[in-house]
C-alpha positions in Angstrom: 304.7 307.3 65.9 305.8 303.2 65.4 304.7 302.5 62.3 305.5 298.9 61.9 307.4 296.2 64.1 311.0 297.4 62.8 310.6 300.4 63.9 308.7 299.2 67.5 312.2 296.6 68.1 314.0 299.8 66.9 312.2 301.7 70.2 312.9 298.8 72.3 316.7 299.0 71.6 317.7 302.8 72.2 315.4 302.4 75.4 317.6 301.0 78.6 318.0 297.4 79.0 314.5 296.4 80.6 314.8 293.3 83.3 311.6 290.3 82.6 310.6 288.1 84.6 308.4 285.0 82.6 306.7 282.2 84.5 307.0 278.3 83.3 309.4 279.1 80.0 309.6 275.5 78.5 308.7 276.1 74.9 311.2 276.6 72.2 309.7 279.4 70.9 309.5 281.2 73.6 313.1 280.7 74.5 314.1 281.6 70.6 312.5 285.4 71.4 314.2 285.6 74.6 317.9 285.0 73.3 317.1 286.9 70.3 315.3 290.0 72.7 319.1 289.5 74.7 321.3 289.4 72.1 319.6 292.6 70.6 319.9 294.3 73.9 316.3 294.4 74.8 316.1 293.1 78.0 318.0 290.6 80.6 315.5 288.2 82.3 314.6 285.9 85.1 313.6 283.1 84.3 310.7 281.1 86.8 310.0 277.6 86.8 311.3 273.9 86.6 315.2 274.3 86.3 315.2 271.2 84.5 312.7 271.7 82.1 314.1 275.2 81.3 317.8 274.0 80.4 316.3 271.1 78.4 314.2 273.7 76.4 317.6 276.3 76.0 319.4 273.5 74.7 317.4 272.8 71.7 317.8 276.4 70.4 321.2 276.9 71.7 320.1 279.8 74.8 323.1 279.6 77.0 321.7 280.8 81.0 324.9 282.1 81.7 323.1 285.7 82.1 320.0 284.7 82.8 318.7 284.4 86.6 316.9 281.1 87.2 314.3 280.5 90.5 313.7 277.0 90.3 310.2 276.4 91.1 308.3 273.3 89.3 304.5 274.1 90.2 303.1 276.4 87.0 300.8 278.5 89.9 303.8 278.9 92.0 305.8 280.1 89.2 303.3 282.6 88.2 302.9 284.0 91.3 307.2 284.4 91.8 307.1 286.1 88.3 305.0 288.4 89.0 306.1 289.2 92.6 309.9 289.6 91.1 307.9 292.9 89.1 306.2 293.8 92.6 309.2 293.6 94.5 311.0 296.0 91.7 313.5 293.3 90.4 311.4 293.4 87.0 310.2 295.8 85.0 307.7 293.8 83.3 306.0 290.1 83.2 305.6 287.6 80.3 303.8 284.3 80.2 305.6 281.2 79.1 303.7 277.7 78.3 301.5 278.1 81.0 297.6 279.0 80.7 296.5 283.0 80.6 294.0 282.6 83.5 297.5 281.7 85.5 299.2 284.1 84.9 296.2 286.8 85.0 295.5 285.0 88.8 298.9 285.6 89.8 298.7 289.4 88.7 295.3 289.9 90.6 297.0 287.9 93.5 295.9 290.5 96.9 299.3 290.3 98.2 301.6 290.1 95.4 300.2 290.9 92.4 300.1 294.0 90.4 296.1 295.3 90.6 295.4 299.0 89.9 291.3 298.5 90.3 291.3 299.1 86.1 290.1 295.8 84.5 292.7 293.7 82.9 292.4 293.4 79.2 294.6 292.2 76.1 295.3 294.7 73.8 297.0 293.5 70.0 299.5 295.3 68.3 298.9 294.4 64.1 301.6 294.3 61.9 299.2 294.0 58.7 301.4 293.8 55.0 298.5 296.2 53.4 298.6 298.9 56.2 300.5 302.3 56.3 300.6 301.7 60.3 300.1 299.8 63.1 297.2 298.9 64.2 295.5 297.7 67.2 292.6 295.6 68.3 291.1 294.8 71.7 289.7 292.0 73.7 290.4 289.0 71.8 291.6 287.1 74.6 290.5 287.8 77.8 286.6 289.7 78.9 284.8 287.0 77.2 281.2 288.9 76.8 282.1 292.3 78.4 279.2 295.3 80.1 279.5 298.4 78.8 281.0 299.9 81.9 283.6 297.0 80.9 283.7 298.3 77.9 284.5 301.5 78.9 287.8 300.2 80.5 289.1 297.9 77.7 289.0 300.6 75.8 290.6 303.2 78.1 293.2 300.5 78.7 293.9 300.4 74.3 294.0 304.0 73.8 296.6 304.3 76.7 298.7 301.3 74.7 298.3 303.6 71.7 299.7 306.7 73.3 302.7 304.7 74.4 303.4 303.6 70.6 303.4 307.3 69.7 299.6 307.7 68.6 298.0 311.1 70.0 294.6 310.8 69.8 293.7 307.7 68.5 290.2 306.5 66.5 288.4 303.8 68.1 286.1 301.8 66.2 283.3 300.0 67.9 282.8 297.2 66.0 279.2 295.8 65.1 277.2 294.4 61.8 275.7 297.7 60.9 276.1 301.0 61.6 272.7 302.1 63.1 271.3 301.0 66.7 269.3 298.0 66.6 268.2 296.6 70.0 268.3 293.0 68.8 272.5 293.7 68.4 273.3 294.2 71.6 276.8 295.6 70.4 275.3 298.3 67.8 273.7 299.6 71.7 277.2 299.4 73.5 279.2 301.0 70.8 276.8 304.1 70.2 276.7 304.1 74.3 280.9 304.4 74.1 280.5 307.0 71.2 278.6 309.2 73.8 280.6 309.3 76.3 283.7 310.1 74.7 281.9 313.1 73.5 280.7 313.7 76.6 284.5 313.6 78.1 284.2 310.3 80.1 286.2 308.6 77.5 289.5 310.0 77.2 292.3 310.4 74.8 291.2 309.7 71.9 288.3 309.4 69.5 285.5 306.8 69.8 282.6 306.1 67.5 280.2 303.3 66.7 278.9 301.5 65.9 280.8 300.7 62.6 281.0 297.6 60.6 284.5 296.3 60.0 284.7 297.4 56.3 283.3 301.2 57.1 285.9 301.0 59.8 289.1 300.3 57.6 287.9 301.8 54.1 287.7 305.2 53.2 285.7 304.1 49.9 283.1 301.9 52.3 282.9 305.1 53.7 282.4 307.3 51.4 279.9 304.6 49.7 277.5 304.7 52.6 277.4 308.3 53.2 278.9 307.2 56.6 279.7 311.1 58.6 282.7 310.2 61.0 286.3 311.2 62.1 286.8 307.4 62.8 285.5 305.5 59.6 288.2 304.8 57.0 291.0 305.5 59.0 290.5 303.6 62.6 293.8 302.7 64.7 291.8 300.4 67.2 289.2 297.9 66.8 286.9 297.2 69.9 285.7 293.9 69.3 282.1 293.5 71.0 282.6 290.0 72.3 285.8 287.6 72.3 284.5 285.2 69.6 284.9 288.2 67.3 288.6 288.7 68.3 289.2 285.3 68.6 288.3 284.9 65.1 289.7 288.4 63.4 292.7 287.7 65.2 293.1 284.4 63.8 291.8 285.3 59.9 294.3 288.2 60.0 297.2 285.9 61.2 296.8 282.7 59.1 295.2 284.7 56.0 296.8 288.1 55.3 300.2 287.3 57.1 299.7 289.3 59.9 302.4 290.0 62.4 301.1 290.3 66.1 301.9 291.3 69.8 299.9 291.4 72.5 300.3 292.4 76.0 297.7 292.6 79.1 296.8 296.3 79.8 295.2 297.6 83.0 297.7 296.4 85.6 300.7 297.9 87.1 303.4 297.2 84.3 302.4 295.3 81.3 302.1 291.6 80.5 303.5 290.6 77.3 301.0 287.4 76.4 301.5 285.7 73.3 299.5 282.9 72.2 301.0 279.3 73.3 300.3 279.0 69.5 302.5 281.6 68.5 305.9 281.7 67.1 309.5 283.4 68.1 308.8 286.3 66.1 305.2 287.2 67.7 306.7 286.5 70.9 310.0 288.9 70.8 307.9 291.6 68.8 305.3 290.7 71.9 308.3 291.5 74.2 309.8 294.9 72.4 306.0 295.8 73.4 305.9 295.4 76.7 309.3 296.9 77.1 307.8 300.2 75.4 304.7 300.4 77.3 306.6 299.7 80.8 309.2 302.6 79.6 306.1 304.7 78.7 
């Protein structure tokens, strides 16, 4: 089990040298991961886009591209598409987005010809580095299924548990999130979560453990627990949040990063291979921890 980022770039370094293809990587941030992620052995790459605007962008954080492979292609949809077919071809093992929007990327790997579609629905799963946890957590969809159906649902959270098992987790505890802990049908999320809880139990969610719905605190604290008389395997000790609706990831996700110095990665789950998507936002170390990631989840 990877219990922290050192130990997940630890995986991604005794595992073979993974190939990456990344679409539009102009950013220095971005570039920063990839030289570190090549130095350390992680991965060799190919780089899509604007050969111009990628040198420049190498330059400023000293990347030399004398490994590196470089398709020169200027339009951002364009290079999305090539990044992703350079993965459906076999050339990559795995796709990253540079500084280029997610839906972009995420229509390139839906693309009917090229892209990398399974029929699961594409989510974005978050590994969390958080200073006051024994372990890694995980939390799922801040980014993507913007007010998700249950039967969404059902695949978001699949999709996460499968992420989990690749880190080493066996049967992971899914929280679904909500305000309170009993069904109310003016919360539409306290419905949903109790809905997942069932059908776990009834074996149509598999892999791990789901339950809900649970209020963040009851979640995380065995003492909330405990307090509320709260009878679950999940409660006090979850490993993945299921956020109800994207403006509660959006905003956990943020809080966590900018207030209790959590470290994040975060790849796309439900496609062929992984993407590795980090926020534009986000800097060198979420990116290469962002890329280890996908490298594990590909090898998986």
């Amino acid at each position: 089990m990877i219990n922290d980022f050192d130990e997940l770039l630890a995986q991604a370094e005794v595992l073979e040298v993974s190939t990456m293809s990344i679409a539009a990587p102009y950013d220095s941030d971005t570039l920063k991961a990839i030289k570190l992620a090549e130095e350390r052995g992680l991965i060799e790459t190919i780089l899509v886009g604007d050969k111009t605007r990628i040198r420049e962008a190498a330059a400023e954080v000293g990347y030399k591209l004398n490994k590196a492979e470089v398709i020169n292609i200027a339009d951002d949809s364009e290079a999305a598409l090539e990044a992703v077919r350079q993965v459906h071809i076999g050339n990559a093992a795995f796709v990253m987005k540079g500084l280029i929007s997610s839906a972009t990327i995420l229509k390139a790997v839906l693309h009917q010809d090229f892209g990398l579609r399974t029929g699961q629905l594409l989510s974005y799963v978050a590994a969390l580095d958080i200073p006051k946890s024994d372990r890694l957590l995980f939390m799922t969809d801040p980014a993507i299924n913007i007010k998700p159906s249950l039967e969404e649902k059902v695949d978001i959270v699949q999709n996460s548990i499968s992420m989990a098992h690749a880190l080493g987790v066996k049967n992971p505890k899914v929280a679904a999130l909500a305000a309170i802990e009993i069904e109310n049908e003016k919360m539409p999320a306290t419905l949903d979560a109790a809905a997942l809880a069932k059908m776990n139990a009834e074996g149509k969610i598999t892999g791990g453990i789901v339950d809900g719905p649970l209020a963040f605190d009851n979640a995380v604290s065995l003492k909330a627990k405990k307090r509320k008389g709260i009878k679950s395997e999940v409660a006090g000790r979850a490993d993945i949040f299921l956020v109800p609706y994207i403006e509660v990831g959006n905003v956990l996700y943020k809080a966590l990063t900018y207030y209790a110095d959590t470290k994040i990665a975060g790849i796309v789950m439900g496609a062929r291979t992984p993407v590795a998507m980090s926020s534009r936002a986000d800097d060198h170390v979420n990116k290469l921890t962002s890329i280890a990631l996908g490298k594990v989840v590909a090898n998986y």
